[in-house]
C-alpha positions as CSV (number, residue, x, y, z in Angstrom):
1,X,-29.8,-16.6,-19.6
2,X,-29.1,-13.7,-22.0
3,X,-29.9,-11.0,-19.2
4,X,-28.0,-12.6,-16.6
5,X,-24.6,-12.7,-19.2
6,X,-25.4,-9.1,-20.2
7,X,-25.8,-8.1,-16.2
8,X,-22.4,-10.0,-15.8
9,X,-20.6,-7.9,-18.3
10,X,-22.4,-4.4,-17.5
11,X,-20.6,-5.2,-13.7
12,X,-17.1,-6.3,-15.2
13,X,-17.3,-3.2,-16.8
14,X,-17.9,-0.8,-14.3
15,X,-15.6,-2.5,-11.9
16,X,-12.8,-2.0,-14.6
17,X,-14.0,1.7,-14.7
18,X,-14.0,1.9,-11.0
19,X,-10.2,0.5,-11.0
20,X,-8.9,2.3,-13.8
21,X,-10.4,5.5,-12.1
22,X,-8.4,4.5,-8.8
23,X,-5.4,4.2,-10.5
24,X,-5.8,7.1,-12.2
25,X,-6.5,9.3,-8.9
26,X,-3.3,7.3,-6.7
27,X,-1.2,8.3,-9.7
28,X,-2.2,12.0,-8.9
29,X,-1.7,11.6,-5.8
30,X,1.9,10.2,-6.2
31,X,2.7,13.7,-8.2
32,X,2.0,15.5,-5.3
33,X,4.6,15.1,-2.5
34,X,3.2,17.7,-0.2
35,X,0.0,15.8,0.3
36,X,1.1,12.3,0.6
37,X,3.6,14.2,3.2
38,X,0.4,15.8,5.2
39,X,-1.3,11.9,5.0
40,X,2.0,10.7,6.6
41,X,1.6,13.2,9.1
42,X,-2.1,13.2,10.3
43,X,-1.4,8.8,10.2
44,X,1.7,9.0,12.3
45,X,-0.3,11.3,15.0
46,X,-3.2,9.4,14.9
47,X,-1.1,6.3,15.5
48,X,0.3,8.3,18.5
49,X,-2.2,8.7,20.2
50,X,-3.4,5.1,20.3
51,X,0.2,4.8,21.1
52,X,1.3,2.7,18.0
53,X,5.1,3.9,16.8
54,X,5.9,4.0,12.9
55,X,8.5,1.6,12.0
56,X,10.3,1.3,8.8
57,X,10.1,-2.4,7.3
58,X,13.6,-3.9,6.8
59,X,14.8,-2.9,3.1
60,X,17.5,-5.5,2.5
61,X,18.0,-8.9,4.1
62,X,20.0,-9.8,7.1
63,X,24.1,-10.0,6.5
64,X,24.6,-13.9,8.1
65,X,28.0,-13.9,6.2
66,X,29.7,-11.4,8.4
67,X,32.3,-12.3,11.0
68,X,30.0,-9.9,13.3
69,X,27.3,-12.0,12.8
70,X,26.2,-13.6,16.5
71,X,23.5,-16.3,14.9
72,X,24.6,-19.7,15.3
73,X,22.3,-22.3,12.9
74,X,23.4,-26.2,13.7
């Protein structure tokens, strides 16, 4: 039972290395503009070609309250 425990904890712990490594590296990468601009790049051709468009998910909710509003709810 005592090995299994200790094989248990060696695997929590190199996971948790593993992650904090990860974060580590996509906090790098954040600095660095000019490659996450490159990534967006090379991911919006690719998508191109297997015709797929980029969107931009919808920042801030719908405005119901608005006179201009054509949505009827019953």
């Amino acid at each position: 039972m005592n090995i299994k425990l200790r094989y248990r904890t060696n695997d929590v712990v190199y996971a948790y290395s593993k992650i904090k490594d990860v974060i580590e590296d996509l906090k790098l990468i954040r600095e660095n503009e000019g490659l996450l601009h490159l990534w967006y790049k090379q991911a919006k051709s690719q998508a191109g070609s297997i015709g797929v468009e980029s969107q931009v998910p919808r920042i801030v909710g719908r405005q119901l309250g608005r006179d201009t509003c054509t949505i009827q709810f019953s």
